[in-house]
N, C-alpha and C positions, 0 to 999 in steps of 0.2 A: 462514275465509270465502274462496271461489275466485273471485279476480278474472278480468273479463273486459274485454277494451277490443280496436277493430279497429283492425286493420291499416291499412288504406285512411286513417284520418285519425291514426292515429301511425306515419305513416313514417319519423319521425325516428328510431325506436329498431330497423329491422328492415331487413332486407336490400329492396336495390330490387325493384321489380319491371317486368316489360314489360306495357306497359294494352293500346294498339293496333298492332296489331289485337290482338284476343282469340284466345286456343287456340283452334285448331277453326272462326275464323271464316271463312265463306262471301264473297269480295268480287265486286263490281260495278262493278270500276273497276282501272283497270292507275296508275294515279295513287295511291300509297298513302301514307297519311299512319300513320308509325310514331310512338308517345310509350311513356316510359318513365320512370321518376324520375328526380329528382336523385342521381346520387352526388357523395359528398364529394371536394373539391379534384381534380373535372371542371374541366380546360382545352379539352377537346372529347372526343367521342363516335367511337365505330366501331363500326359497324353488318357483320356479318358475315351474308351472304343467300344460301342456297343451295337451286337448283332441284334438288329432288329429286326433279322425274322425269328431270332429266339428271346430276344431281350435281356440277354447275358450282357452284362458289362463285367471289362476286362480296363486294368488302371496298370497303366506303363509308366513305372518311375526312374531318374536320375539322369536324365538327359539330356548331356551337357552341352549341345549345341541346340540351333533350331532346325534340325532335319533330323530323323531318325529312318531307318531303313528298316520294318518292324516284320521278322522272318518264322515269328511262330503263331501269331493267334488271328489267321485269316485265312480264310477256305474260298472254294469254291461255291459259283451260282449263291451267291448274297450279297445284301442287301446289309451297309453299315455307317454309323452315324460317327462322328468324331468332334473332338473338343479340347484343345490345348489352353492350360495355365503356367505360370510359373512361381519358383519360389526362391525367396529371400534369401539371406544369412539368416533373419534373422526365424526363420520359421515360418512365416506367411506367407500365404500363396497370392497370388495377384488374382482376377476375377480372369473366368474363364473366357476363350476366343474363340468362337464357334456358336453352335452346331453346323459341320457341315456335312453332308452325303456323301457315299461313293458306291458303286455298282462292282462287284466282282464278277466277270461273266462265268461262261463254263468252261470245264477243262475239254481235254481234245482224250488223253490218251489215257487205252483203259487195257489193263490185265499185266500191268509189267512188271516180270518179276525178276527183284534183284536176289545175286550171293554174293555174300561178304563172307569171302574166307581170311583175310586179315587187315583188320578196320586198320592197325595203326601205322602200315603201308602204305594206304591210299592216298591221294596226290587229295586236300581236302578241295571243295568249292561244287560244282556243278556239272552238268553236266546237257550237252546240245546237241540235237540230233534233229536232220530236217529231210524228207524226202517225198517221192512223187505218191505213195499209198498211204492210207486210203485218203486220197486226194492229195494235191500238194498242201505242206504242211510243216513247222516247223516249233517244237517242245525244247523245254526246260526241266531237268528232274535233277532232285538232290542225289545222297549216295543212299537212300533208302525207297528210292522209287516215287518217290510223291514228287506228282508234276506242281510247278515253280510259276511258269512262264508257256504261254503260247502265242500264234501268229495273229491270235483273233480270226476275224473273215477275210484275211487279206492272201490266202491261198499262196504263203511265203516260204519259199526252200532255202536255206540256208545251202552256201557255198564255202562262206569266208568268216573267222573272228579274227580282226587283228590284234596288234600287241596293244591294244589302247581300248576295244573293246567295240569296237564301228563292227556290225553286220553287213553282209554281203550278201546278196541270193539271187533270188526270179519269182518274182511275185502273177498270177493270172487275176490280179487286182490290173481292169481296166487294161484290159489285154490288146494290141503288144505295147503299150508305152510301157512297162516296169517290170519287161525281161529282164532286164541290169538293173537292180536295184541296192541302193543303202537304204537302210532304216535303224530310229532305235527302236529303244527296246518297248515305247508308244507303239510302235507299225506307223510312226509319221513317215512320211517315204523323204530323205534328204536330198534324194539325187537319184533320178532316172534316167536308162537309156530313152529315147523318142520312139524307138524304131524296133522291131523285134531282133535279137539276137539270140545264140546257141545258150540254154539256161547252164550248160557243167561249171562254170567257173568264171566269176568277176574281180577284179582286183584293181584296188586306188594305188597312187606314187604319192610322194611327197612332196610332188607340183601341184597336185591336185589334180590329176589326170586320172582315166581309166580305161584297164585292159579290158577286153569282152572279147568275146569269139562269135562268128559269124558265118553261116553256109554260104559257100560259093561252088557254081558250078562251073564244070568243063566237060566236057565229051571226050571218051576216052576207048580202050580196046575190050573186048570179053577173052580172058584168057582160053587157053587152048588145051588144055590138061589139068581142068580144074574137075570135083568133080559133076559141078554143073554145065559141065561143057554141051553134050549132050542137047541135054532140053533147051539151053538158047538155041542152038541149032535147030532143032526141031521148030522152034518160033522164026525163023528166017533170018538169024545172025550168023556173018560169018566165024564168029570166035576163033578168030586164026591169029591173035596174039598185038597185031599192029592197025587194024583196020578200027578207026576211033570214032563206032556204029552207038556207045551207050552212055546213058547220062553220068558221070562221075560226079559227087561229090565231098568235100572237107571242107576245114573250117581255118577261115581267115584269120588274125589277129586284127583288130583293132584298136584304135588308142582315141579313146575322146576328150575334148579337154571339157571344163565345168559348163559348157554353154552347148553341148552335145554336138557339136562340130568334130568331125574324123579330122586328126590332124598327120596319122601317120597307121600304116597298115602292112602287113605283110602275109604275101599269097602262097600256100605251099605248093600250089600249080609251077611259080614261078622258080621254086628251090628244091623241090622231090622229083624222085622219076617214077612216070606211073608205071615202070618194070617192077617195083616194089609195091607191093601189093601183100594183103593173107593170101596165105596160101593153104591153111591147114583148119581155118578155125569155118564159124557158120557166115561167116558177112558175103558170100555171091550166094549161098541159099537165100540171103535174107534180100539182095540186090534182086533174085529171080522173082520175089514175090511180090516186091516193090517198084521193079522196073527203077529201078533209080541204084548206084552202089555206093553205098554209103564209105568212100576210100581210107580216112584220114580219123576220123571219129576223134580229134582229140578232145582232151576233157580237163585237163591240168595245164593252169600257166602259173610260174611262179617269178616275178620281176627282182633281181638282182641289185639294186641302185647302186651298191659301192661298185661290182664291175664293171656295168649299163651292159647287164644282158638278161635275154628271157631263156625261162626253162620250160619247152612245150616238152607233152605228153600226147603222142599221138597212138592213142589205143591200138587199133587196128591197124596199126604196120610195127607195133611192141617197141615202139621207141621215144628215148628221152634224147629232142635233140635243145644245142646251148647255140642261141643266136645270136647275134651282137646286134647293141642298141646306138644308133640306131639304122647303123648301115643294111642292116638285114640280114647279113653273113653268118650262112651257118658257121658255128669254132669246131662243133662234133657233133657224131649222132652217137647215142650209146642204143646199143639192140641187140637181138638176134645174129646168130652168124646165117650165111647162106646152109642149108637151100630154103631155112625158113622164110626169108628176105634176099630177095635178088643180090643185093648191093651191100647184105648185111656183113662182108668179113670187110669192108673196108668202115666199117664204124668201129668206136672201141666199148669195151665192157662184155664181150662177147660171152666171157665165162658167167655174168650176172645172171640169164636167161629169164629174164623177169618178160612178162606175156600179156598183153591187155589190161595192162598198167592204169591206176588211179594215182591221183593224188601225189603230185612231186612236189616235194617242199624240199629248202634249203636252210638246215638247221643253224641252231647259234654255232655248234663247233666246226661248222663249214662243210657238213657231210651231206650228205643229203636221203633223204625216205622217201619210201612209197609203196603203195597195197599192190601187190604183184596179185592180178584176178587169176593166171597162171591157165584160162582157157584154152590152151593148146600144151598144157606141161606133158600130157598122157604122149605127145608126142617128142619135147625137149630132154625129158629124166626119161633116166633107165626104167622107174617106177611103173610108168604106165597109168598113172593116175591123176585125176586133175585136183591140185592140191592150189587153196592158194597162200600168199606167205607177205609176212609184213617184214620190210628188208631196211637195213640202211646202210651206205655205202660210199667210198668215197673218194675223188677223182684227182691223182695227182698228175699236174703239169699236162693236163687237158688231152692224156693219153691210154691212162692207167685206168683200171676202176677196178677198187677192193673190194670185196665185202667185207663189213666191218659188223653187223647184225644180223640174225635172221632168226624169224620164228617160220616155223609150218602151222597152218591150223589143221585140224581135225578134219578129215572126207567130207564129217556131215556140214561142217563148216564153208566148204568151198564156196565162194564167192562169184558168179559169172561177170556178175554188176554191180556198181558200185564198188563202196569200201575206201577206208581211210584210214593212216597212222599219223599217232600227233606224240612226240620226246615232251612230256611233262618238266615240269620245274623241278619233281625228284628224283626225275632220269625214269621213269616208267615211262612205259606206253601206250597208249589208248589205241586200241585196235577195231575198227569197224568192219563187219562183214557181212552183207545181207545173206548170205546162206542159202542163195537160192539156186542149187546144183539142178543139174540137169535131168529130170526122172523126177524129180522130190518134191517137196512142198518145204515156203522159204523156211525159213529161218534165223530172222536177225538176232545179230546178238553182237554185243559192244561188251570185250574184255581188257579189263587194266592189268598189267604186269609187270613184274619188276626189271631191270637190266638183266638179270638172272634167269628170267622167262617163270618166276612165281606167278600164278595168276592168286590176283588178292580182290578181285571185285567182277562182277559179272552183271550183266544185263540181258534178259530175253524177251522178246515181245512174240504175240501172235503170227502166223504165219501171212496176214492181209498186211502186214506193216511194211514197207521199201524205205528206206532210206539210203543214203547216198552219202552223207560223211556226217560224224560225231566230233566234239570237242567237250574238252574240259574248259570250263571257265572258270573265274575266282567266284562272280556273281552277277548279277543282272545292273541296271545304274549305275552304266559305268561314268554319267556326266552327274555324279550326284558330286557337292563339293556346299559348303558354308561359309560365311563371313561373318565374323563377329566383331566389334569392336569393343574396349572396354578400358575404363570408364564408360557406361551406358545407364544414364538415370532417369527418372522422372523430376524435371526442375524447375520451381517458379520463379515464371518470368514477374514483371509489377501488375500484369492483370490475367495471366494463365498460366497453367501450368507445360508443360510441353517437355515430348521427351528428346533427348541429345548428350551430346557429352560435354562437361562442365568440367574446367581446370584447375589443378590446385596451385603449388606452388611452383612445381617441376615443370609444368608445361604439357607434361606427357602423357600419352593413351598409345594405343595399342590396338593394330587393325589384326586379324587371325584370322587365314586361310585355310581352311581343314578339308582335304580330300576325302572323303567319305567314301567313296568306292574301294573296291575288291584290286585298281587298277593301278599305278604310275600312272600318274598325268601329268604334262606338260600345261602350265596355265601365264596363261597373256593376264599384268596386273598393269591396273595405272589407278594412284592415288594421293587425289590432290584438294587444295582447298579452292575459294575464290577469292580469298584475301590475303591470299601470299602468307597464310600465318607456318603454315611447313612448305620443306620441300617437295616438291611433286616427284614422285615414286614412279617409275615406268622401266618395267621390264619382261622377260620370260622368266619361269623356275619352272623345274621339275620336282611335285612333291609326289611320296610314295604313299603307296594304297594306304589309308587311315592314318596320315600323320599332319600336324599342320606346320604352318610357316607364319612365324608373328613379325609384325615392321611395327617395333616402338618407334613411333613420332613425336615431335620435340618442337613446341610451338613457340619455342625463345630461342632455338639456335640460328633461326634463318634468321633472326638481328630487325625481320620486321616489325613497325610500330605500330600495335593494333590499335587501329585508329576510332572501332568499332567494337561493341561490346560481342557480338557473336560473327562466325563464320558458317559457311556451308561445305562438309565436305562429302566429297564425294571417291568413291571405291569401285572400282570397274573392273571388274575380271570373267575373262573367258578361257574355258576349257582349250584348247586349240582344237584339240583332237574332236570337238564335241560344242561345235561355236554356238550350236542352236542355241544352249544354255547358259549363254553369256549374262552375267546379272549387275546390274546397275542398284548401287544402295548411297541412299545418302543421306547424312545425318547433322542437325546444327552441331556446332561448336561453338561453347560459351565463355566468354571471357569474364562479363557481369551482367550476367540476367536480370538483375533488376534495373536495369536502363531498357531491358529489352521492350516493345509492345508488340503482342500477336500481329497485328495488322499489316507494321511493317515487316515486320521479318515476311509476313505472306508474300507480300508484293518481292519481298527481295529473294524469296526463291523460286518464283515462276521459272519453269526452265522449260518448256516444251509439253508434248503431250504422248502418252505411250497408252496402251492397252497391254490385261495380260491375260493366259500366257500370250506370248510373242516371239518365234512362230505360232503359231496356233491350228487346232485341227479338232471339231469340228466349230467349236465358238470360242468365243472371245467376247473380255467384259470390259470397257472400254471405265475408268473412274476418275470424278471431277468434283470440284466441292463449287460451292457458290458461295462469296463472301456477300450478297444480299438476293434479296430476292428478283428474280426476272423470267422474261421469257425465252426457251431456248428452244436453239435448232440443231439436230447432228445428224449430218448426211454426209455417205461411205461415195466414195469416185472411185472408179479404176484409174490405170495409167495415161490413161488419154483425156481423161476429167468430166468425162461421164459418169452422171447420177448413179448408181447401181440401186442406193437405198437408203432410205430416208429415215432413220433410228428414232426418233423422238422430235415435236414439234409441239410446242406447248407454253404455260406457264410453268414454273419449279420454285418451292421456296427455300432459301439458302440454308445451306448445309451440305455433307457428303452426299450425294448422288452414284448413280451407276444405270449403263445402258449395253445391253447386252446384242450381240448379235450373231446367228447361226449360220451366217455365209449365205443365203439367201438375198434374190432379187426383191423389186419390188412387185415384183408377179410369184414371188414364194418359187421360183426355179434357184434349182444348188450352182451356184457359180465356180469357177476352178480356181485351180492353183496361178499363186502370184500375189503380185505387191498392189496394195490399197491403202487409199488415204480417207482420211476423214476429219471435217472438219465439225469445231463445238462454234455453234455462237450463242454467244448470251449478251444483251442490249448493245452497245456497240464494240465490241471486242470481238475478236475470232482467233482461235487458236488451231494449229493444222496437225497431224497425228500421222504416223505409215503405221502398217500392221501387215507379216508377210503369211497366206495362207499356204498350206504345205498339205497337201494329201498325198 
């Protein structure tokens, strides 16, 4: 009978291998996060990196886990080779694992210039900026201007980062399925809407639902002392205030849950009065030229969980209204007073006068921000001028609204469109404003400042740049994280050597979880044997950015009798936040190895069949050993158990193996997104595999 068992999940018995990046793989990021196995009786790692379009090798020592996130010696547009050893206690380096390849594509953004008027201010980590010019588009740059990170080809705006590190935007990659988009920081797309929706603003809960906004029409009046009154008349409208002769548009709320089904919506048709209306700004010039009036424009939702309510931002009627979740009930509008807004003295916050409002967030101390665009201020301040202002403010007993911060930017700063404010972790605040006043030429430019209004960092790009909100992050891979166990040797069995962890007198080894990112993560652990030699481990922890979490196990407390000279264990953890990344390791446990023989142990860890990576985007390399020689067949089914494609059919002689495949039919067409199986056979045995593709 020809056994078969993968590689991928008995790495204890087979030579290491290098995961990331992948042979061949294409990156989007000069920030690279390399992993590779455990080897045995690793005191640390060396990484050997060589540009080969220059042939410069560069040798990265002391690295104590098997991932490193390597942030200085990789550029853009090259081409680079890599190669991972380790070493001893005792001095010796183990033999090298590798060579493998990786592609750095090109950067996106060019001429940015940063000021640094006080480095040891600045909130440290990176920094994220995504918007519609020149094309949609979404960078990464550190505090010195060197871009990090971009969207690749996938024409991706950033909207959203959350507390965990998940992207949010509107991609015109395969347009409209990935208006609402998550992705990481690949451009693997996690979750898209179906259907096109409004690109300003996406947002996940922690049911795993998602808000998006979406144009809805209604027919409504052409006001009667606007002052475009006039010319519609002149086109055969009555504009007499009540006659609902024009097409009105705003934007729905929507709620999808993870299978793009609307489970819950809310219509402003059904909660606004179209007596509220601008009245001051340019939106019935822009209705006259479009034949359509764009009412509502809002652009900010911000979801509330602990008090189940949403915070919409409807630009062009200047108001932050608070709705409850999920009966629909507005609690309050905050705006304008009358006669800016018909109905605006019966809202509260009236003294705020904040104007075609971006970005409503609700901060940790309960307050709440937002980029006042202030396109009608020439007419709200005594001023006379259109100023805009990043505000934060805050709302007692759902009646009040203080102001509690406020900067003015500068004239030439004024903002029409866009703009963002984000309360950093050292109480600055990151200020976006594309600068693109009325008569001018843009202007973006993204300033950090202290609670004190000190500006300590500055950003300016070219006047073709748009963007639409900026973030500080800590860093890129936010699902980076490692596993190590240890005890971890190389130990002979009576006729191989094989690596695992071997016991001494205590019983004990030691599993280590090390979050490797910039982030807090929440991580799903379960760690267990199959012969009851420890207790099985299963729970949640929350570990903090770059710390780990060790679980000493104790293979004589659980009082069972090894009845067996080795065990198989196995370590299972997933990010929550970041499940793509979930990693299954699993490694023998010896009790006396020299009873052991190769052959059995084989047979006694067959456990299924995996490909990696897994999700995967654009291939996937499917690994199998053969304990003799034979002939095989491996062919991919869809869901329905149709052929798609027939990977190898042949003789193979035993040994490790691997079979690759690019997503591709048997007619060489690119197949989509979704769940595929594939089955190995070799002489009479057949083993079955899923592998989930994700574009």
């Amino acid at each position: 009978l020809i056994k078969i068992f993968l590689i991928s999940m008995c790495n204890s018995i087979c030579i290491g291998e290098l995961m990331r990046p992948s042979h061949g793989q294409e990156l989007n990021y000069v920030h690279v996060l390399f992993e590779w196995d455990q080897e045995p009786d690793a005191i640390f790692y060396q990484i050997e990196l060589e540009d080969l379009n220059s042939n410069q090798v560069v040798m990265i020592d002391s690295i104590r886990t098997n991932l490193l996130i390597e942030t200085t010696n990789i550029t853009w547009n090259k081409i680079y080779q890599w190669r991972v050893r380790s070493c001893t206690d005792d001095g010796s380096y183990g033999v090298w694992i590798g060579p493998s390849i990786f592609i750095v594509n090109n950067s996106k953004l060019r001429n940015a210039n940063i000021t640094n008027y006080q480095d040891s201010l600045i909130q440290p980590g990176l920094t994220m900026m995504g918007g519609p010019n020149p094309g949609r588009h979404t960078v990464v740059v550190d505090k010195n201007g060197n871009e990090i990170w971009n969207d690749g080809d996938y024409s991706f705006k950033i909207n959203h980062v959350d507390e965990y590190g998940a992207l949010y935007g509107n991609s015109d990659h395969l347009f409209p399925n990935h208006t609402a988009s998550k992705v990481n920081y690949a451009m693997d797309f996690l979750w898209s809407s179906n259907q096109e929706v409004d690109p300003h603003d996406f947002r996940e809960t922690s049911r795993n639902t998602f808000f998006a906004l979406r144009n809805i029409f209604s027919d409504g009046p052409i006001p009667s002392n606007i002052s475009m009154t006039d010319e519609f008349r002149d086109m055969g409208f009555f504009a007499d205030d009540s006659t609902h002769e024009f097409p009105w548009y705003a934007q729905e709320i929507i709620e999808f849950d993870h299978d793009n089904n609307i489970i819950w919506s809310w219509n402003p048709f059904e909660h606004y009065s179209l007596d509220d209306h601008d009245r001051h700004g340019h939106t019935w010039w822009d209705a006259f030229m479009n034949m359509k009036y764009d009412w509502t424009h809002s652009n900010s939702i911000f979801f509330d969980e602990v008090d189940n309510a949403i915070y919409l931002s409807s630009r062009h009627l200047s108001r932050i209204s608070k709705i409850d979740y999920p009966s629909g009930d507005i609690i309050y509008d905050i705006g304008l007073p009358s006669p800016y807004i018909a109905s605006g003295d019966s809202s509260i916050g009236n003294n705020l006068l904040f104007n075609f409002q971006h970005h409503i967030q609700r901060i940790e101390n309960g307050n709440f921000t937002l980029f006042d665009n202030g396109n009608i201020s020439n007419h709200v301040f005594d001023h006379g001028l259109r100023i805009s202002r990043a505000i934060e403010f805050e709302v007692v007993g759902d009646t009040v609204c203080n102001m509690i911060w406020s900067y003015s930017l500068p004239t030439n700063l004024y903002g029409r469109a866009g703009g963002s404010i984000q309360v950093l972790d050292n109480n600055n605040r990151l200020i976006y404003t594309r600068g693109n006043s009325f008569g001018g030429a843009n202007n973006p430019t993204i300033i950090e400042m202290t609670n004190e209004q000190e500006v300590v960092w500055k950003l300016n790009v070219p006047s073709y740049y748009a963007w639409y909100r900026a973030f500080r992050i800590p860093s890129i891979h936010p699902d980076a994280f490692s596993i190590i166990v240890s005890p971890f040797s190389s130990i002979n069995t009576y006729d191989n050597e094989i690596n695992g962890i071997l016991l001494d007198t205590s019983g004990e080894f030691v599993v280590s979880i090390k979050n490797e990112s910039g982030y807090t993560q929440p991580y799903y652990y379960k760690i267990k044997d199959d012969r009851g030699w420890i207790q099985p481990l299963t729970g949640t922890v929350t570990i903090d950015a770059g710390t780990e979490l060790e679980f000493r196990l104790d293979c004589l407390s659980s009082g069972q009798v090894r009845k067996t000279p080795y065990s198989n264990l196995d370590v299972i953890v997933t990010p929550l936040k970041h499940s793509y990344a979930k990693k299954h390791v699993r490694h023998v446990i010896f009790d006396r190895p020299d009873l052991v023989d190769t052959g059995s142990l084989r047979t006694a860890m067959m456990d299924g069949l995996d490909n990696f990576p897994n999700p995967f985007n654009p291939v996937t390399k499917i690994h199998y050993d053969l304990l003799e020689n034979s002939t095989v067949k491996i062919v991919v089914y869809d869901l329905m158990g149709r052929v798609v494609e027939t990977l190898f059919e042949g003789f193979q002689e035993a040994g490790p193996n691997s079979v690759q495949w690019n997503t591709t039919n048997g007619t060489g067409q690119s197949i989509g997104t979704g769940l595929y199986f594939y089955t190995i056979e070799a002489g009479s045995e057949v083993r079955t595999g899923k592998m989930l593709l994700v574009k």
